[in-house]
Gaussian input, Z-matrix of N, CA and C with variables (Angstrom, degrees):
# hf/3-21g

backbone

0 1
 N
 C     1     B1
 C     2     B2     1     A1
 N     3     B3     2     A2     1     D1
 C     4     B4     3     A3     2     D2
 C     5     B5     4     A4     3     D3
 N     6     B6     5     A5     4     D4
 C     7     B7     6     A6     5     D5
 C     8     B8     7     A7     6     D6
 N     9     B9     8     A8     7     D7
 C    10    B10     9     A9     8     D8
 C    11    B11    10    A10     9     D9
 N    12    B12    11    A11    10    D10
 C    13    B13    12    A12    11    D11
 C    14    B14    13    A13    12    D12
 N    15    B15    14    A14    13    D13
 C    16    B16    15    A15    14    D14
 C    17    B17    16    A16    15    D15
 N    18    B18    17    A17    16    D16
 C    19    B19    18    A18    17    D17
 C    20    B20    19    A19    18    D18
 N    21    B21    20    A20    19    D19
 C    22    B22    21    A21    20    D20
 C    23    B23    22    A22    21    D21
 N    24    B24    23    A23    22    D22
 C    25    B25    24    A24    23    D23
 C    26    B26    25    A25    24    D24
 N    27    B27    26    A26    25    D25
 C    28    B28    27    A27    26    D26
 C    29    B29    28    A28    27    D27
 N    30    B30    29    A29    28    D28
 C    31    B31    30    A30    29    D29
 C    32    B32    31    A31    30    D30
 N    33    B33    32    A32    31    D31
 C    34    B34    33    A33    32    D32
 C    35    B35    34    A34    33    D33
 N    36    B36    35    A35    34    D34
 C    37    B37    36    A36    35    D35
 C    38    B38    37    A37    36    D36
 N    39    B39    38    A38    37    D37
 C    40    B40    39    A39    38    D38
 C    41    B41    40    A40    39    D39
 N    42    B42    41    A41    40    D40
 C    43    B43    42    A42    41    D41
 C    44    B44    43    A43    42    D42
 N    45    B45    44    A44    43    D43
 C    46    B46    45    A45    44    D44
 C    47    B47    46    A46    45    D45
 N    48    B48    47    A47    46    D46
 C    49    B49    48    A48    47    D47
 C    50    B50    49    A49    48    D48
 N    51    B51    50    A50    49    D49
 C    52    B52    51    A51    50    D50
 C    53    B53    52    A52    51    D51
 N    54    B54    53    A53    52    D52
 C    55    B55    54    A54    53    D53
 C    56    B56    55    A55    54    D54
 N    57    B57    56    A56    55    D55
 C    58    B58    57    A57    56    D56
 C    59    B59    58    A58    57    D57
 N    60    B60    59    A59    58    D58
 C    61    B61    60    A60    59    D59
 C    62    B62    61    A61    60    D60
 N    63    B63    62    A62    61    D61
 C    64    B64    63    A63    62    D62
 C    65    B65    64    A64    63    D63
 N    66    B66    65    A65    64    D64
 C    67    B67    66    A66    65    D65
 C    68    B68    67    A67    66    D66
 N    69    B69    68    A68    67    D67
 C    70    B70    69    A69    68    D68
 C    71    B71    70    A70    69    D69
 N    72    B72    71    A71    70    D70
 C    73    B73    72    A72    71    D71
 C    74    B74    73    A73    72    D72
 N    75    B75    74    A74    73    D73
 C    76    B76    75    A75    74    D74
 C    77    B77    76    A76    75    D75
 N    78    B78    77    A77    76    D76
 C    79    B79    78    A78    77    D77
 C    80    B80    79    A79    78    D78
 N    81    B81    80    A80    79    D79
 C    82    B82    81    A81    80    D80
 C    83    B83    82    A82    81    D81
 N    84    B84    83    A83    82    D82
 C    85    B85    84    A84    83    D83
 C    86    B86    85    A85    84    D84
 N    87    B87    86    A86    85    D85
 C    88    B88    87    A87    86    D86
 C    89    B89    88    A88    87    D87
 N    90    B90    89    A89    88    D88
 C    91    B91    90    A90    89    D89
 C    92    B92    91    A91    90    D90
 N    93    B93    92    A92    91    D91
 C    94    B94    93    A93    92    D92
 C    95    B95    94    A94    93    D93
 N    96    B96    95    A95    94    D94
 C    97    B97    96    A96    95    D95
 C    98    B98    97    A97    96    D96
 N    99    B99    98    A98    97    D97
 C   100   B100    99    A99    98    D98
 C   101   B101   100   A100    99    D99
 N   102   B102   101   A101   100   D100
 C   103   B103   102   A102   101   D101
 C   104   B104   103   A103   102   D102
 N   105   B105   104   A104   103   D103
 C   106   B106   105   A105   104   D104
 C   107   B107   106   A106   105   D105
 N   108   B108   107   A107   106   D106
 C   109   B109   108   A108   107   D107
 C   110   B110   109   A109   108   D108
 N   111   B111   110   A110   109   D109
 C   112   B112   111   A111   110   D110
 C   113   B113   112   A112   111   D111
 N   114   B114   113   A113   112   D112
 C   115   B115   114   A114   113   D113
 C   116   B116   115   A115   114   D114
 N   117   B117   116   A116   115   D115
 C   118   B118   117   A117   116   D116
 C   119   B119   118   A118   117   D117
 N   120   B120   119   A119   118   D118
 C   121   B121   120   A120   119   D119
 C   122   B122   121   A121   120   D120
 N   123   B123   122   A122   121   D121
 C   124   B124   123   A123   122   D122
 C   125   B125   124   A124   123   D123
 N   126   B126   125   A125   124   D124
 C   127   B127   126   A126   125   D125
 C   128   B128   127   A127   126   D126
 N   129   B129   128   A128   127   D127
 C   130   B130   129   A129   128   D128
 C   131   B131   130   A130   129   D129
 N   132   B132   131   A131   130   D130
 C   133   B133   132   A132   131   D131
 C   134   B134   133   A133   132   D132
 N   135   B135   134   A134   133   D133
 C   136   B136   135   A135   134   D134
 C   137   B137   136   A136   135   D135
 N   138   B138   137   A137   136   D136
 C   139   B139   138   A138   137   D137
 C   140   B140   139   A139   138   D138
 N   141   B141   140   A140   139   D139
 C   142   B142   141   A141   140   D140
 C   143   B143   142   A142   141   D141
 N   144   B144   143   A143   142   D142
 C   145   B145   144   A144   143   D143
 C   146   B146   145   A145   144   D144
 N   147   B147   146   A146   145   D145
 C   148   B148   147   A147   146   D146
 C   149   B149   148   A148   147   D147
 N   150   B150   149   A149   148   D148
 C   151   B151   150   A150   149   D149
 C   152   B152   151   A151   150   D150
 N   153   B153   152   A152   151   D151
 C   154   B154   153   A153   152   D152
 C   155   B155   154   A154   153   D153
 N   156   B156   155   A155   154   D154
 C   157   B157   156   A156   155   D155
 C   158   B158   157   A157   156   D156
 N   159   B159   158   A158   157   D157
 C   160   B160   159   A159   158   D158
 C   161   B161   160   A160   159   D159
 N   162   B162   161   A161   160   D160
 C   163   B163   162   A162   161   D161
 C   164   B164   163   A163   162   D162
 N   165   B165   164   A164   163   D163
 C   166   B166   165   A165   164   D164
 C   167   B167   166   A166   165   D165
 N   168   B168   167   A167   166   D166
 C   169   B169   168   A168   167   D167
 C   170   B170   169   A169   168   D168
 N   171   B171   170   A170   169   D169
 C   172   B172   171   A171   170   D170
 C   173   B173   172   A172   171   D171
 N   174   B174   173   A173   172   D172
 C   175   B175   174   A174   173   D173
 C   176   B176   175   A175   174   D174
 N   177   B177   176   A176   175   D175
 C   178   B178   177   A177   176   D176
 C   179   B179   178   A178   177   D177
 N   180   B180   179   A179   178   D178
 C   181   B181   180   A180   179   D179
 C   182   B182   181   A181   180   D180
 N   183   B183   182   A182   181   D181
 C   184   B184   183   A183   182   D182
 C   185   B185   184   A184   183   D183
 N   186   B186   185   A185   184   D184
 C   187   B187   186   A186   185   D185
 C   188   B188   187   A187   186   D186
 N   189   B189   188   A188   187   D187
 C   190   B190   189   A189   188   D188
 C   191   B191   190   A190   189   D189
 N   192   B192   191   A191   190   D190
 C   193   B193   192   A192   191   D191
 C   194   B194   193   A193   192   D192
 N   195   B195   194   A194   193   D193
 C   196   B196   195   A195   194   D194
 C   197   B197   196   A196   195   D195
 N   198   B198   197   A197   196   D196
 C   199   B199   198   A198   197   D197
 C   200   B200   199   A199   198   D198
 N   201   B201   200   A200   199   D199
 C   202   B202   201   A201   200   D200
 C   203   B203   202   A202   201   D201
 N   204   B204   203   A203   202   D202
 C   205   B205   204   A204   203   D203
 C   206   B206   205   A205   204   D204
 N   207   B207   206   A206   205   D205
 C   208   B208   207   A207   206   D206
 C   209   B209   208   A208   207   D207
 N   210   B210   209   A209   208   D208
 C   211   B211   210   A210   209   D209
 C   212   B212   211   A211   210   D210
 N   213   B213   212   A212   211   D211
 C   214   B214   213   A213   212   D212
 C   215   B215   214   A214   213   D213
 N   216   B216   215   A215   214   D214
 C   217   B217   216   A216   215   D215
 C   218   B218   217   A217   216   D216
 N   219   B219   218   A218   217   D217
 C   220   B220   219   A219   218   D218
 C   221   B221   220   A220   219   D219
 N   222   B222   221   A221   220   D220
 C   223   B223   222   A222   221   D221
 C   224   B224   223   A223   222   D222
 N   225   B225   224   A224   223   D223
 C   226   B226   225   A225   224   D224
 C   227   B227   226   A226   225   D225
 N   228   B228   227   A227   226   D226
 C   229   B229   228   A228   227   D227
 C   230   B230   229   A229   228   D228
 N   231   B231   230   A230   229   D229
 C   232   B232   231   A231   230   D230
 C   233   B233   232   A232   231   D231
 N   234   B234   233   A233   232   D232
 C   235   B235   234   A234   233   D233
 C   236   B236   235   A235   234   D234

   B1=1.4414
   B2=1.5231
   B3=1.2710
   B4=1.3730
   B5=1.7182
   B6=1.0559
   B7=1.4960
   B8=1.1625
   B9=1.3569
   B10=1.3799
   B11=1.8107
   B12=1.7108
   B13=1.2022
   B14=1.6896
   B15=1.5049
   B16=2.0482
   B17=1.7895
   B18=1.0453
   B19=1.3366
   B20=1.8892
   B21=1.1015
   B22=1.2509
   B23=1.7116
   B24=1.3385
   B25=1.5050
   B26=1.5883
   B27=1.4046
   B28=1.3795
   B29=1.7520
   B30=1.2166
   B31=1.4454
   B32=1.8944
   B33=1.5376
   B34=1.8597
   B35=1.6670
   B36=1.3787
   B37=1.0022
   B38=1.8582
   B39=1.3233
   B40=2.0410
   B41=1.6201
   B42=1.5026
   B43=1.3822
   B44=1.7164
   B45=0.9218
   B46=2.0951
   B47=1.5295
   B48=1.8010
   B49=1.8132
   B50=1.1061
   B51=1.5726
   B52=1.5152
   B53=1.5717
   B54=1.3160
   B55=1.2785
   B56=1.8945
   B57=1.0261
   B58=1.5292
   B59=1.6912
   B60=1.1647
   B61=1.4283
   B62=2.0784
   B63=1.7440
   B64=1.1830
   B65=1.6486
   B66=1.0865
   B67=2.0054
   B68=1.4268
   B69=1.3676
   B70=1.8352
   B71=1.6364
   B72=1.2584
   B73=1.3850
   B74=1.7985
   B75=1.1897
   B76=1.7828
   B77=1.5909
   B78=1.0539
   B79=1.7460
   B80=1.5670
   B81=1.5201
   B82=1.4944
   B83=1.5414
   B84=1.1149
   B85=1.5975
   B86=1.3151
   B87=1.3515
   B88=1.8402
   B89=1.4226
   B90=1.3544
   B91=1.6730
   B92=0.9619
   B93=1.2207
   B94=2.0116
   B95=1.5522
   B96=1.6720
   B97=1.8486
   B98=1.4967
   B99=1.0018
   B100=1.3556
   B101=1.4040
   B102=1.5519
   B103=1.9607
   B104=1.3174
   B105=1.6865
   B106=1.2405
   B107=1.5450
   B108=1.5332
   B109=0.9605
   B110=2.0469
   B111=1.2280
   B112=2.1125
   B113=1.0462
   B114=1.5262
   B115=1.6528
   B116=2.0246
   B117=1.2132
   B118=1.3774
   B119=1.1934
   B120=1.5955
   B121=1.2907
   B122=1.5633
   B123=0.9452
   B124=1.5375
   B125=1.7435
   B126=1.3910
   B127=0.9369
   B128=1.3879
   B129=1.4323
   B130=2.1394
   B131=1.7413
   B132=1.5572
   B133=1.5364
   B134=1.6080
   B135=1.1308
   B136=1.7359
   B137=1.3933
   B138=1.8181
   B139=1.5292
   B140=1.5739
   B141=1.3999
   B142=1.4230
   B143=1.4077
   B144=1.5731
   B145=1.5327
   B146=1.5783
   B147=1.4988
   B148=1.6609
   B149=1.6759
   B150=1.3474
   B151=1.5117
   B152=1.2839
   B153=1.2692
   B154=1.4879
   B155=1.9726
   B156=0.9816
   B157=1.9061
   B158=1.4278
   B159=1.3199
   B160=1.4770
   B161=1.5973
   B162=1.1133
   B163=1.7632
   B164=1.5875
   B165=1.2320
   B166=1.4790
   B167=1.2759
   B168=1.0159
   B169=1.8500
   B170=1.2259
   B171=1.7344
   B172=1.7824
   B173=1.7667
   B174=1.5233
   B175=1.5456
   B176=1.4406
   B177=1.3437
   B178=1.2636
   B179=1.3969
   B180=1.5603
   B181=1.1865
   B182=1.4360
   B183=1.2355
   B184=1.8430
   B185=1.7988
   B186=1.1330
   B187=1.4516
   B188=1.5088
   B189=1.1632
   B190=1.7342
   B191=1.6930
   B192=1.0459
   B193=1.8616
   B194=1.8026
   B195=1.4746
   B196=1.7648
   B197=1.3450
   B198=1.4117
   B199=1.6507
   B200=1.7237
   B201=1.7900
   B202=1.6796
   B203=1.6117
   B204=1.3502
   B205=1.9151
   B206=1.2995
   B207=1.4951
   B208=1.2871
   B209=1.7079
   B210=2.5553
   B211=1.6738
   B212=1.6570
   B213=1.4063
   B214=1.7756
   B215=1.7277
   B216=1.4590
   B217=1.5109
   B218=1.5861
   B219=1.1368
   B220=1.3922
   B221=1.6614
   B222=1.2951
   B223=1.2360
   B224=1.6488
   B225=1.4271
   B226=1.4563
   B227=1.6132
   B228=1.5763
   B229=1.2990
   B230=1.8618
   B231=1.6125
   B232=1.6870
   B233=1.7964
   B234=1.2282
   B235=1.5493
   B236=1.3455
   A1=108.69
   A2=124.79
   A3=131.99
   A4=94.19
   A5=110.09
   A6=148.40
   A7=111.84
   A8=148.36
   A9=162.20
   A10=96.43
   A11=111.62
   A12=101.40
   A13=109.06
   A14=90.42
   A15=115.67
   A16=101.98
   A17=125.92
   A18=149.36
   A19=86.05
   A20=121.91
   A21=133.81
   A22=103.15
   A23=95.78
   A24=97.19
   A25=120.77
   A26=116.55
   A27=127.43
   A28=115.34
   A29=108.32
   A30=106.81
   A31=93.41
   A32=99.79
   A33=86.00
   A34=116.00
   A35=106.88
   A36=138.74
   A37=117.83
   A38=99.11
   A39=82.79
   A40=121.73
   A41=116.29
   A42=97.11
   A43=103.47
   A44=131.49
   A45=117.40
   A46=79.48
   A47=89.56
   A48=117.01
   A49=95.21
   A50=101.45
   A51=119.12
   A52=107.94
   A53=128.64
   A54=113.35
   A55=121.40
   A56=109.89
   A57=125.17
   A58=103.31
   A59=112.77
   A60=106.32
   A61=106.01
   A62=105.95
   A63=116.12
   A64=115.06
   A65=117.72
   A66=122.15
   A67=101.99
   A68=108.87
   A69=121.14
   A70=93.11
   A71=128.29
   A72=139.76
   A73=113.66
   A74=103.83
   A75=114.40
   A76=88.26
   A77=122.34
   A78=129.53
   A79=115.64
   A80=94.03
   A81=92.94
   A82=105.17
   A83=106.79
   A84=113.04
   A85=129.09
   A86=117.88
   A87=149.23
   A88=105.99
   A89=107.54
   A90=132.55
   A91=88.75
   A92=108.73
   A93=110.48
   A94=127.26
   A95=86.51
   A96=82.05
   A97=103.34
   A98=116.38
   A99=115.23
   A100=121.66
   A101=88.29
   A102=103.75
   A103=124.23
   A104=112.98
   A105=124.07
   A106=122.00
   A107=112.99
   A108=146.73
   A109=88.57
   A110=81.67
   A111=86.05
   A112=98.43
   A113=127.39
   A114=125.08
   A115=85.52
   A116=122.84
   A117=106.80
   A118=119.55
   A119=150.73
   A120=124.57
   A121=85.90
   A122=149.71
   A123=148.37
   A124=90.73
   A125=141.54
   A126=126.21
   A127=105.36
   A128=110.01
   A129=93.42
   A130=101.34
   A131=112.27
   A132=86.32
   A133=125.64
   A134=105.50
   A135=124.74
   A136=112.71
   A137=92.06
   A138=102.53
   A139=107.37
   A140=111.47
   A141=109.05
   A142=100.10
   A143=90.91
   A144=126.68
   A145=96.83
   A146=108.95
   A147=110.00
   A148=106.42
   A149=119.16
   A150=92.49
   A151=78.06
   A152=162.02
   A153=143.87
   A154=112.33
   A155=88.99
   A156=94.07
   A157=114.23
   A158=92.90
   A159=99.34
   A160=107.95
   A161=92.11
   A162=114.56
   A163=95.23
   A164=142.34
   A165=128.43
   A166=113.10
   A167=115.61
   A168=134.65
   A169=99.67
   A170=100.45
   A171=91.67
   A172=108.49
   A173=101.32
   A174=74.42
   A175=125.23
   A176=117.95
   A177=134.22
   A178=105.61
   A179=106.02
   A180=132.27
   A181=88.83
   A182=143.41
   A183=144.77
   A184=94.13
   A185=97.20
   A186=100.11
   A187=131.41
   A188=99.57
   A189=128.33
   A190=88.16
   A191=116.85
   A192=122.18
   A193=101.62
   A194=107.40
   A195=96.24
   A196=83.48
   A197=141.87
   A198=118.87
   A199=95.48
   A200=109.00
   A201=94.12
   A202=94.68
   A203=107.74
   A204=101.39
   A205=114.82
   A206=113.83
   A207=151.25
   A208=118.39
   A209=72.70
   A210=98.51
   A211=107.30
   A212=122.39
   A213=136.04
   A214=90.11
   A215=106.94
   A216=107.75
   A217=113.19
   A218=137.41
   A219=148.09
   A220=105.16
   A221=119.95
   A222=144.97
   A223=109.93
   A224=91.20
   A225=106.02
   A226=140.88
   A227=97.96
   A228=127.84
   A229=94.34
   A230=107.94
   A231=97.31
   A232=94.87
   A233=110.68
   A234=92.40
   A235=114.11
   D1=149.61
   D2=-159.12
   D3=-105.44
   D4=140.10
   D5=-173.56
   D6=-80.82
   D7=88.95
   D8=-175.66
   D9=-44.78
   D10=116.55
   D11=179.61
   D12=-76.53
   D13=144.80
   D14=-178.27
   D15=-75.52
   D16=143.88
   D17=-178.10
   D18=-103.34
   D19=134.37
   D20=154.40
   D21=-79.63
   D22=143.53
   D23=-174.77
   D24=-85.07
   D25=1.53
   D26=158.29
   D27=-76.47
   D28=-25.36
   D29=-153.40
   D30=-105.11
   D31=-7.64
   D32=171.03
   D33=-92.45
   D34=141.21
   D35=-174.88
   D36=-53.80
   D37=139.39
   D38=-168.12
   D39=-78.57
   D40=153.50
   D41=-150.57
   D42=-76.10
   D43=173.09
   D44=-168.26
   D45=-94.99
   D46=141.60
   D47=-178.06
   D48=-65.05
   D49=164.01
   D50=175.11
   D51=-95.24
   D52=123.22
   D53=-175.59
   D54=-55.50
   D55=-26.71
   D56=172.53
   D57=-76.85
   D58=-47.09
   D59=-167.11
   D60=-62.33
   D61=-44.69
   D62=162.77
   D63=-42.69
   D64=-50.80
   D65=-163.53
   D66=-69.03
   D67=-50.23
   D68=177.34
   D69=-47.05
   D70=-77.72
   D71=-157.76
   D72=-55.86
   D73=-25.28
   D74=176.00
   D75=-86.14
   D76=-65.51
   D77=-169.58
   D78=-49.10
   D79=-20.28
   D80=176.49
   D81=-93.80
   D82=-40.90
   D83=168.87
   D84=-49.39
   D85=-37.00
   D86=142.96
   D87=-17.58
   D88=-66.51
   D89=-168.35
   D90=-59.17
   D91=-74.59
   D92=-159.29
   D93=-53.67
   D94=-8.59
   D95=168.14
   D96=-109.94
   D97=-14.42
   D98=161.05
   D99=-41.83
   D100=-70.01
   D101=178.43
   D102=-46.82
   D103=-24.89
   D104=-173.63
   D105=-94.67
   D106=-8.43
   D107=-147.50
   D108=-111.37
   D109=-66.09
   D110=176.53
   D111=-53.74
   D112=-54.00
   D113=-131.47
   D114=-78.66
   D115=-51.70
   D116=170.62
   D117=-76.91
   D118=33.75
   D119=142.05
   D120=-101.34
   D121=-2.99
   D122=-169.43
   D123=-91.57
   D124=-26.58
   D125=-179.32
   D126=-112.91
   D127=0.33
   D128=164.29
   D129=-104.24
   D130=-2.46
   D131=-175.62
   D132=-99.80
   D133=159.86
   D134=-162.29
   D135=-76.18
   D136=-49.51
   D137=-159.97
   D138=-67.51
   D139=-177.08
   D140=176.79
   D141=-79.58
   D142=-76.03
   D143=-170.70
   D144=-20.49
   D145=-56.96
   D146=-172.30
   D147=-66.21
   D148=-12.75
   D149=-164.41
   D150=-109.72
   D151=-15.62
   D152=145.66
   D153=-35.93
   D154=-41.81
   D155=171.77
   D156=-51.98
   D157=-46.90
   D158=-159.13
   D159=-67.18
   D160=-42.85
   D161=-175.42
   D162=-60.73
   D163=-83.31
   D164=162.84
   D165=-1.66
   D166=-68.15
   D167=-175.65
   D168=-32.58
   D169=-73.26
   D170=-158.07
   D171=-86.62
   D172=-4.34
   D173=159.41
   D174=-105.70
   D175=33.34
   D176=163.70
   D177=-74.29
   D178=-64.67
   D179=-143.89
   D180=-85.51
   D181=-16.53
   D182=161.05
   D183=-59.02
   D184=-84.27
   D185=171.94
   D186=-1.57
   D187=-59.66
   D188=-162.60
   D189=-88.71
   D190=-52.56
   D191=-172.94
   D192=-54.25
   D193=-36.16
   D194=-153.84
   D195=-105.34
   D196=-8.10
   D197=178.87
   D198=-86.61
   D199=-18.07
   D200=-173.85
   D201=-76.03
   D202=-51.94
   D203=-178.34
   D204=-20.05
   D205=-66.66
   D206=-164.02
   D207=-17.73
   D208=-66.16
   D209=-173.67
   D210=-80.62
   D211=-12.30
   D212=175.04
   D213=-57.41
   D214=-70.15
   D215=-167.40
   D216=-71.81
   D217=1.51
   D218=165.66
   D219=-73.93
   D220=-63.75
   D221=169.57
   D222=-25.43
   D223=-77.75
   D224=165.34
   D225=-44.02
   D226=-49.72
   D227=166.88
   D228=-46.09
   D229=-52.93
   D230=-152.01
   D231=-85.98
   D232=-7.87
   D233=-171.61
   D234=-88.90

């Protein structure tokens, strides 16, 4: 009986992105400069008022980061 030819796992081809799986993965990338972006004016600022902002911010922007994670590993999970 003949032997089903093996694909070396270098030589297979990548599977085509998911257009959603791509948007999540930039959007999460989005965030993360976001977050990094708050987290230092949150550590040069003086005022209150502003560092109460800031604090909103990044826990907005946590928020927004772990439901995008979330739907990446959902994605994945279903494919």
């Amino acid at each position: 009986m003949a032997q089903p030819a093996r694909i070396l796992p270098f030589l297979r081809r990548p599977a085509p992105q998911d257009p959603e799986r791509t948007e999540l993965l930039e959007s999460l990338a989005h965030t993360r400069l976001l977050l990094n972006q708050a987290y230092s004016g949150f550590n040069n600022a003086s005022n209150g008022d502003l560092i109460e902002s800031y604090v909103y911010e990044i826990n907005a922007l946590h928020a927004r980061y772990n439901y995008l994670l979330r739907r990446v590993k959902e994605l994945e999970g279903a494919g």
